[in-house]
N, C-alpha and C positions, 0 to 999 in steps of 0.2 A: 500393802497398798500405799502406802506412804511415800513419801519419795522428799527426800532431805531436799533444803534450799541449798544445799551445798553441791548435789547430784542436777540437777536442774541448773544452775549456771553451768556446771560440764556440760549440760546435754546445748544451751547455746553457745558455748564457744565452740563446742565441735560443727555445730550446727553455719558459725558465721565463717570456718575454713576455705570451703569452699567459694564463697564471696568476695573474700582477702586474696585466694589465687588468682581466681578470674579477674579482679580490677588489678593487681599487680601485673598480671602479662599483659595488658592493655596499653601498659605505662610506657612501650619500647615501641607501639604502634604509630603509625599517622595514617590519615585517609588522603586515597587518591579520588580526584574525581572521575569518573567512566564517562564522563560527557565529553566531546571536542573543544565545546565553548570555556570550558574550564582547566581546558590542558594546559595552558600557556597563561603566566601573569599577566596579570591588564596593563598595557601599555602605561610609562611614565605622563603625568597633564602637559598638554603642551606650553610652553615658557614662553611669556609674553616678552616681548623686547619694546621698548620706547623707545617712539621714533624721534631723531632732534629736534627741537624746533621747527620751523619752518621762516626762511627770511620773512622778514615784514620790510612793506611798503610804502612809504609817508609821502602824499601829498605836500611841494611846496608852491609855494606863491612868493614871486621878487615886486615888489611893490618899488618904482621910481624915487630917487630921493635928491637927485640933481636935475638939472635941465638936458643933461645928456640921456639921462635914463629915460625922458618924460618921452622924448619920439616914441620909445618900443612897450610903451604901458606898463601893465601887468604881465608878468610873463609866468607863468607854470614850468614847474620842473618835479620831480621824482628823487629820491633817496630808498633804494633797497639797502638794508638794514642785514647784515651778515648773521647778527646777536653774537658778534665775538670781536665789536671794536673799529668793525669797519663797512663799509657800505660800498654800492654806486650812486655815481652822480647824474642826472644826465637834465637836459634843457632842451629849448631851442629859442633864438634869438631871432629874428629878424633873417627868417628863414634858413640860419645857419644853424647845424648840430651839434650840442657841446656835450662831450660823456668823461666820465672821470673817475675819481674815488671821492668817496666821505671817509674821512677818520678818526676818530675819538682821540683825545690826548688822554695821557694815563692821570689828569688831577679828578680820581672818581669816576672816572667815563664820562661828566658831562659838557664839558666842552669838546671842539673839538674842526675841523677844515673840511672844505670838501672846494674842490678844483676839477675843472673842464677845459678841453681840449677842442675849439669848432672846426669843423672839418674843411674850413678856408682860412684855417690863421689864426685864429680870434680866440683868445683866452678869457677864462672865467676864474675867479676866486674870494671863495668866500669862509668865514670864519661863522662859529656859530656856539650857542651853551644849550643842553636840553632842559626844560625845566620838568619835565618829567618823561616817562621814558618812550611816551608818543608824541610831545611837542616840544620846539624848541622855538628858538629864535635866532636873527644873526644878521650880518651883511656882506654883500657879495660888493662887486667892482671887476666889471670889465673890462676889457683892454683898451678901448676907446674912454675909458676914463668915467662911461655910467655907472651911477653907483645904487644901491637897491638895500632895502631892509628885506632880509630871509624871514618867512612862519613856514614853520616846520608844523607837520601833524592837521587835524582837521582842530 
């Protein structure tokens, strides 16, 4: 009745044979799923893109600074802002229309011109520095010889 500890490990290795086959053929399997919703990999995340900036807009104001300038006041004008250096200009004077460009000089971006064209003849030019990248300052000079201090920004 006895049974060796020697006979008893035989009887479990023969015992874990079967075991070691079964997870060996396993090894070459993969599972498919029977569902529809899992037939097909899950789409890639959609990739976000960033959009460029968007131009900005600054508020100017020509403030009189001769007796020429004094007839036409305070005059408002506009600066759209490219964010690559350059801008439009635009005014209006003494019921004439002046539209143009702003441009940056390359010493840092902050200086920099901005000039208009009225749509009866009349020129506009003005020179200007930012002191930061929503305000600046500057002066302009008309073609009639008004001359004006530029504020750029609010």
């Amino acid at each position: 009745m006895g049974i060796s500890i020697r006979s008893s490990t035989s009887l479990q290795r023969l015992a874990a044979l079967p075991l070691a086959a079964a997870l060996a053929s396993l090894s070459a399997c993969y599972v498919v799923p029977l569902e529809a919703r899992h037939a097909h990999p899950a789409p890639a995340p959609a990739q976000v893109s960033v959009a460029p900036p968007a131009p900005v807009t600054f508020p100017v104001r020509l403030y009189p600074t001769n007796d020429l300038a004094a007839r036409y006041g305070m005059v408002s004008a506009t600066v759209t802002n490219d964010l690559h250096g350059k801008g439009v200009f635009s005014t209006h004077i003494n019921g004439e229309a002046f539209s143009g460009e702003a441009t940056r000089k390359t010493d840092l971006h902050r200086n920099g011109v901005a000039n208009g064209a009225g749509n009866r003849g009349a020129y506009i030019s003005c020179t200007y520095s930012m002191n930061s990248s929503t305000q600046g300052t500057g002066q302009c000079r008309l073609s009639d010889g008004a001359e004006f201090s530029m504020h750029m920004g609010n």
